[in-house]
C-alpha positions in Angstrom: 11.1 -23.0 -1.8 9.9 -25.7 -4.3 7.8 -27.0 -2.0 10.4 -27.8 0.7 11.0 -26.5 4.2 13.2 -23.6 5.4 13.4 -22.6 8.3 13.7 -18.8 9.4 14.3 -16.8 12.4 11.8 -15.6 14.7 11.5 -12.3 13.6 10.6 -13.2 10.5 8.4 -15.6 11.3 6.6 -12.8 13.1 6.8 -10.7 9.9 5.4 -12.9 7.5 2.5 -13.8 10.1 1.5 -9.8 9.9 1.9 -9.2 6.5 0.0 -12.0 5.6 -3.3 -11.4 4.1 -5.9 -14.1 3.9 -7.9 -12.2 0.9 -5.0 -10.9 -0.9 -2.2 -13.2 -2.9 1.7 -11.1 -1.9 4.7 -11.9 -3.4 7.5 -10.7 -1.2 10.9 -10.1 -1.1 12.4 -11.2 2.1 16.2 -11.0 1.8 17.3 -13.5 4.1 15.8 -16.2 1.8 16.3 -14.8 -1.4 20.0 -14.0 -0.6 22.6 -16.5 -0.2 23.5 -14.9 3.9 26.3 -17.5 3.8 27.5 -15.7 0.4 29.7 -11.8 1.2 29.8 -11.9 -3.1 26.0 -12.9 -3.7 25.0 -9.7 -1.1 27.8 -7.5 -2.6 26.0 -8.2 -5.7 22.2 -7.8 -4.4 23.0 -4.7 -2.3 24.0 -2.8 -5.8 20.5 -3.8 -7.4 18.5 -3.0 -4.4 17.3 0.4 -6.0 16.2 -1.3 -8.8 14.6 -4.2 -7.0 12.6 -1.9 -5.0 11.6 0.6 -8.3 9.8 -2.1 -9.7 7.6 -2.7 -6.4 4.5 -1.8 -6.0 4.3 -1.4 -2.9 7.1 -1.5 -0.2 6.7 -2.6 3.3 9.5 -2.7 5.9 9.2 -5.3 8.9 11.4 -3.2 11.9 10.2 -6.1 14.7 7.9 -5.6 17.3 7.8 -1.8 18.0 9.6 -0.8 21.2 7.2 2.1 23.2 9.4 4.6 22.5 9.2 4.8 19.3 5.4 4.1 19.1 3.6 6.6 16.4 7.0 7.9 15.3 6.6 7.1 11.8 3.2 9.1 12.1 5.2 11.9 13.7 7.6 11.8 10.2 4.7 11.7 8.3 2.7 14.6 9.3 6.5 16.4 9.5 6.6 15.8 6.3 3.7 17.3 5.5 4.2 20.5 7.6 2.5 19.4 10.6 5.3 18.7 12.8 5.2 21.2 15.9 5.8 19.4 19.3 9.7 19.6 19.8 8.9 16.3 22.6 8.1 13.8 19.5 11.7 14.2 17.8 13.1 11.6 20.4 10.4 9.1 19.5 11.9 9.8 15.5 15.7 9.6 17.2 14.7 6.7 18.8 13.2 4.8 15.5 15.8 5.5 13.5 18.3 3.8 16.1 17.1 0.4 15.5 18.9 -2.2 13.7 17.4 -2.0 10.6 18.3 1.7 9.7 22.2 0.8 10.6 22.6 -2.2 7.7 24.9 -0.4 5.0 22.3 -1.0 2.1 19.7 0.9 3.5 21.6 3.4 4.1 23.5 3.5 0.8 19.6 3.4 -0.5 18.5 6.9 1.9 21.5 8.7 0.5 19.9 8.0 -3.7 
């Protein structure tokens, strides 16, 4: 920000404060600063790169807020589904329940799950 202020929403706020490491230098991506929001061309044109932009990551991490309890350990549950290991019919509504939040519903993440 070139050494000036910006301010940001809460939510990220929260973000950055967890995904900060103390040890570890990060360079992250955070879309609401490094997209013009008050720009519908600028994030027509971002949204197309976004496979690209996240190919040359090394690692991607997705803030989804402060976890609701119903969907505590989901992502667990998907991972060990995807592994095979899935058998309690019970923990699909804690999956259902993730993927209902805000985040999965924003049109380039879900043009990016249909790649």
């Amino acid at each position: 920000m070139d050494g000036g202020q910006f301010p940001v929403t809460l939510n990220l706020q929260d973000a950055l404060s967890r995904l900060r490491d103390h040890f570890l230098e990060r360079i992250i991506w955070v879309d609401a600063i490094c997209i013009n929001q008050k720009s519908s061309e600028e994030q027509g044109r971002q949204v197309e790169v976004m496979a690209t932009i996240y190919s040359y990551a090394h690692r991607v991490i997705v803030w989804l807020g402060e976890a609701p309890e119903d969907v505590d350990g989901a992502l667990e549950d998907i991972r060990l589904a995807a592994n095979g290991e899935f058998t309690e019919p019970s923990k699909k509504e804690k999956i259902f329940n993730l993927l209902q939040q805000p985040w999965f519903h924003r049109i380039w993440v879900s043009e990016q799950m249909l790649l």
